[in-house]
C-alpha positions as CSV (number, residue, x, y, z in Angstrom):
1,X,-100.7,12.6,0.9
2,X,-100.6,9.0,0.3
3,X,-104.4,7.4,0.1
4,X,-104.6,4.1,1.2
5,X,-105.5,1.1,-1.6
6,X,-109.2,1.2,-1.0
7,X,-109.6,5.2,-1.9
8,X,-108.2,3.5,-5.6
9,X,-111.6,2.3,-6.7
10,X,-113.5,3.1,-9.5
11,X,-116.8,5.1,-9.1
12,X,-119.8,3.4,-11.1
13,X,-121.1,5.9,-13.8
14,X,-124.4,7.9,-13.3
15,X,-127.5,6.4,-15.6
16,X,-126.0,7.6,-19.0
17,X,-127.8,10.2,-20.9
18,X,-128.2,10.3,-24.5
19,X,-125.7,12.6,-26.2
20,X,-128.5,14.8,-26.8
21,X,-130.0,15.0,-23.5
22,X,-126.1,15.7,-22.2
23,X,-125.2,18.5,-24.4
24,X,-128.3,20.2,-23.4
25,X,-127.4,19.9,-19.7
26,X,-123.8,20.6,-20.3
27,X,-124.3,24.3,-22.6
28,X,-127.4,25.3,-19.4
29,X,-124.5,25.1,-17.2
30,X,-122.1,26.5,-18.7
31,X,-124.2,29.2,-19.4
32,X,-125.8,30.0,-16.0
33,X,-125.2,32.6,-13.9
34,X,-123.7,34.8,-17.0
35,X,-121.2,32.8,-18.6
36,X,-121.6,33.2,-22.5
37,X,-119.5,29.8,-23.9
38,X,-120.8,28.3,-26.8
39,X,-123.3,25.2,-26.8
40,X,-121.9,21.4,-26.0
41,X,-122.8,20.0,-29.8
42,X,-123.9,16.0,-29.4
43,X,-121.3,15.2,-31.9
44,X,-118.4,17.1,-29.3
45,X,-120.2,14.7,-26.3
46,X,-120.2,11.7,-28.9
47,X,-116.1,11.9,-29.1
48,X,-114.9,12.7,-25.6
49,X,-116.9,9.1,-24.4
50,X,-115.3,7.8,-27.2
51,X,-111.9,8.9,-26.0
52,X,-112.8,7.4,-22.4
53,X,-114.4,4.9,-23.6
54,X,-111.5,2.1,-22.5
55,X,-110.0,4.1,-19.8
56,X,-109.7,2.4,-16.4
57,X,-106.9,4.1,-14.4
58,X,-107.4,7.1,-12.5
59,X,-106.7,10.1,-14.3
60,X,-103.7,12.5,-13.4
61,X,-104.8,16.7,-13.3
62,X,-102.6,17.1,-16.6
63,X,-105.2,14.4,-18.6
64,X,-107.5,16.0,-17.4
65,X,-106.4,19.4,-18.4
66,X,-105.6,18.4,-22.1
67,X,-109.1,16.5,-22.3
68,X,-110.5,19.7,-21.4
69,X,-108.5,21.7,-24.2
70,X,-109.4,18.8,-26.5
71,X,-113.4,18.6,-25.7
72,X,-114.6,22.2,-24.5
73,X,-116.5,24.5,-26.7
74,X,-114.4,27.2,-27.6
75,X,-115.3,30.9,-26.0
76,X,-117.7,33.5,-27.3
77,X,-115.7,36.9,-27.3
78,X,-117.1,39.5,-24.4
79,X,-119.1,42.5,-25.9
80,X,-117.8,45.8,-25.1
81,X,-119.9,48.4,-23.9
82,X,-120.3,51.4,-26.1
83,X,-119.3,54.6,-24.5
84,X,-118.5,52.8,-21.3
């Protein structure tokens, strides 16, 4: 599907956060509704702006997968159940 030139702009960034007030927001939803990933640390939000800091392209779904390996929290290991 080819968007026309218009569909091309930039979207202005929500108010920013502090990196503290982020994080927070960030490990609460990961964490809802079960999920057990680790917390978003202030130092991990800190780098990924800095990475996008100068961006100003759109970003392709392969960027955006390798930011994701490069900024996400690694994975608590599931429990087993005992006896189960």
């Amino acid at each position: 599907m080819q968007l026309p030139p218009a569909a091309h702009i930039k979207i202005p960034p929500a108010p920013a956060s502090d990196d503290k007030t982020l994080d927070g927001v960030l490990t609460y939803v990961r964490r809802s509704w079960g999920h057990t990933a680790a917390p978003v640390s202030p130092k991990t939000i800190s780098a990924a702006r800095a990475a996008v800091a100068t961006r100003d392209e759109p970003w392709s779904d392969k960027e955006l997968a390798e930011l994701q390996r490069t900024f996400a929290p690694p994975r608590r290991a599931k429990r087993r159940e005992v006896g189960g």
